[in-house]
C-alpha positions in Angstrom: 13.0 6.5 -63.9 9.7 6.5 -63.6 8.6 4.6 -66.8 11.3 2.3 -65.8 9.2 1.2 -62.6 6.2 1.5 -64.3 7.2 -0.8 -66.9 8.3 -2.9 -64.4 5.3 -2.6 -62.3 1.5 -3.6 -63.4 -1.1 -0.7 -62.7 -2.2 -3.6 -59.4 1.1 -3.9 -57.8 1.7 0.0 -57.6 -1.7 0.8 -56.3 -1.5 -1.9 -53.7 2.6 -0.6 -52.9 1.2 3.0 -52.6 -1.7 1.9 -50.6 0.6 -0.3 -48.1 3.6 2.9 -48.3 0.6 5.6 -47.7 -0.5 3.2 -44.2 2.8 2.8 -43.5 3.5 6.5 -43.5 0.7 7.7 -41.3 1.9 5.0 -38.5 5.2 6.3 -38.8 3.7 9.2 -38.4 1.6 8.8 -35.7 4.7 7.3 -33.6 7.2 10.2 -34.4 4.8 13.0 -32.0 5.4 13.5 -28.3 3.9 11.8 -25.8 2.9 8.8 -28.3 2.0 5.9 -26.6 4.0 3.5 -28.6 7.1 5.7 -28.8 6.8 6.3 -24.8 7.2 2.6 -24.2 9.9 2.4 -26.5 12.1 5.1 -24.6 11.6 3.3 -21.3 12.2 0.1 -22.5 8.8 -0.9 -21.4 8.8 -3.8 -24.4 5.6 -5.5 -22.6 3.8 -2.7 -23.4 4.0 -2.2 -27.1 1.6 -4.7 -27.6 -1.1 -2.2 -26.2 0.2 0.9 -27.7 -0.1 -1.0 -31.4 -3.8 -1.9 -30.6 -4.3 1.5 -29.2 -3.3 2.9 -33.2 -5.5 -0.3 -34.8 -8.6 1.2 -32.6 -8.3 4.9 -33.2 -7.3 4.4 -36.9 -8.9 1.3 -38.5 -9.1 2.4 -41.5 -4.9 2.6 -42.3 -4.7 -0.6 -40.7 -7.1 -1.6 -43.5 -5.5 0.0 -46.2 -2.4 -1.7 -45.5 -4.1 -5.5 -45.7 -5.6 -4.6 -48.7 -2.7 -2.9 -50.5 -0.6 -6.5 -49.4 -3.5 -8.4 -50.8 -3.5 -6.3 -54.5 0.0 -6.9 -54.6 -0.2 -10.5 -53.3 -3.0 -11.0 -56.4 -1.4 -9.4 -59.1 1.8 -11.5 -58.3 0.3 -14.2 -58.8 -1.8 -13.4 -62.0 
């Protein structure tokens, strides 16, 4: 299976995949522990503060946020090679 989706797959597009599915992971992450800002408004039903709680994640962990815009940009690029 694996050559399969590597054949399928250029060496860009599954770098930038992994990069977007590692950032993806850590926010999912991040949201699953008690007491999460993000999953606290989401229990309530407080939907007008979700907005805060996702900019709250962007300011404590750039760097996953960045991860994820560059891993959409690889793939975005090597698409369209």
């Amino acid at each position: 299976m694996s050559r399969n989706l590597a054949s399928r797959l250029g060496p860009q597009q599954f770098v930038g995949g992994l990069f977007g599915l590692v950032a993806a992971i850590h926010f999912a992450l991040w949201t699953s522990h008690a007491g999460n800002p993000l999953r606290t408004s989401l229990q309530r039903g407080e939907v007008a503060a979700v907005p805060s709680a996702v900019v709250s994640y962007l300011s404590i962990h750039p760097a996953y946020a960045l991860l994820f815009v560059v891993g959409v940009a690889v793939v975005a690029r090597a698409t369209l090679e």
